[in-house]
C-alpha positions as CSV (number, residue, x, y, z in Angstrom):
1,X,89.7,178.7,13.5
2,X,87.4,181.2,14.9
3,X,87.4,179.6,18.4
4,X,91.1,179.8,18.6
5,X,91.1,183.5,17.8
6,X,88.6,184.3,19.8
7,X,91.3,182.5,22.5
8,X,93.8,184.8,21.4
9,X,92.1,188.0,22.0
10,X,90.7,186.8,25.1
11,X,94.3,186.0,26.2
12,X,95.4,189.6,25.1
13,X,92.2,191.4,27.1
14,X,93.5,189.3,30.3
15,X,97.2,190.1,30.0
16,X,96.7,193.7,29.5
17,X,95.4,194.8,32.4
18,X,98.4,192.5,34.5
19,X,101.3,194.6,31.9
20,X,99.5,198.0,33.0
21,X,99.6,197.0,36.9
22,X,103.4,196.1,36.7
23,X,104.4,198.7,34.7
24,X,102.7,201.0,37.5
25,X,103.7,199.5,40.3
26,X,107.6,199.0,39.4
27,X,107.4,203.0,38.2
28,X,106.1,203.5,41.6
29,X,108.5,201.7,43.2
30,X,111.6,203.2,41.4
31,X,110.2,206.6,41.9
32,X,110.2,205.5,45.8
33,X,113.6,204.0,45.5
34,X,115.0,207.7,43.9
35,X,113.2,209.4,47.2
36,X,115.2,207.3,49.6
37,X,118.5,209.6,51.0
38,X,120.5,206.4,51.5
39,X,119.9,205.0,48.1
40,X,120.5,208.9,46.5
41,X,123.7,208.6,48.6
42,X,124.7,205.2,47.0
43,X,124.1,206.2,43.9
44,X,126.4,209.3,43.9
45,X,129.3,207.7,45.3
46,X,129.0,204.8,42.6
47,X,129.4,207.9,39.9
48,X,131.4,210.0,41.5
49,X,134.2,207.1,41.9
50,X,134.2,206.8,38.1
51,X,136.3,209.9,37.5
Protein backbone atom coordinates (compact mmCIF):
# COMPACT_ATOMS: atom_id res chain seq x y z
CA UNK A 1 0.00 0.00 0.00
CA UNK A 2 2.70 2.39 0.90
CA UNK A 3 4.77 1.50 -2.25
CA UNK A 4 1.94 2.20 -4.45
CA UNK A 5 1.50 5.71 -2.99
CA UNK A 6 4.68 6.43 -2.90
CA UNK A 7 4.15 5.61 -6.96
CA UNK A 8 1.59 7.95 -7.08
CA UNK A 9 3.30 10.96 -5.83
CA UNK A 10 6.29 10.17 -7.61
CA UNK A 11 4.08 10.06 -10.82
CA UNK A 12 2.59 13.55 -9.78
CA UNK A 13 6.32 15.19 -9.03
CA UNK A 14 7.17 13.93 -12.78
CA UNK A 15 4.09 15.23 -14.43
CA UNK A 16 4.20 18.53 -13.02
CA UNK A 17 7.05 19.94 -14.24
CA UNK A 18 5.87 18.52 -18.09
CA UNK A 19 2.02 20.52 -17.33
CA UNK A 20 4.16 23.78 -16.36
CA UNK A 21 6.39 23.48 -19.72
CA UNK A 22 3.29 23.19 -21.93
CA UNK A 23 1.25 25.52 -20.35
CA UNK A 24 4.34 28.00 -20.96
CA UNK A 25 5.24 27.20 -24.08
CA UNK A 26 1.56 27.06 -25.86
CA UNK A 27 1.01 30.76 -23.85
CA UNK A 28 4.17 31.67 -25.56
CA UNK A 29 3.14 30.53 -28.70
CA UNK A 30 -0.39 32.16 -28.78
CA UNK A 31 1.06 35.36 -27.56
CA UNK A 32 3.39 35.00 -30.81
CA UNK A 33 0.48 33.97 -32.88
CA UNK A 34 -1.52 37.41 -31.59
CA UNK A 35 1.85 39.42 -32.70
CA UNK A 36 1.74 38.14 -36.20
CA UNK A 37 -0.01 41.07 -38.71
CA UNK A 38 -1.30 38.37 -41.05
CA UNK A 39 -2.93 36.30 -38.33
CA UNK A 40 -4.32 39.90 -36.62
CA UNK A 41 -5.68 40.44 -40.14
CA UNK A 42 -7.39 37.06 -40.24
CA UNK A 43 -8.80 37.34 -37.29
CA UNK A 44 -10.59 40.66 -37.96
CA UNK A 45 -12.09 39.82 -41.13
CA UNK A 46 -13.50 36.44 -39.52
CA UNK A 47 -15.46 39.03 -36.91
CA UNK A 48 -15.99 41.74 -38.83
CA UNK A 49 -18.03 39.32 -41.50
CA UNK A 50 -20.39 38.34 -38.55
CA UNK A 51 -22.30 41.55 -38.62
Amino acid sequence: MNSAFANVLNLKVKRAPKIAITLASSTFFLYALGQAPIIKNILAGAFSCSG
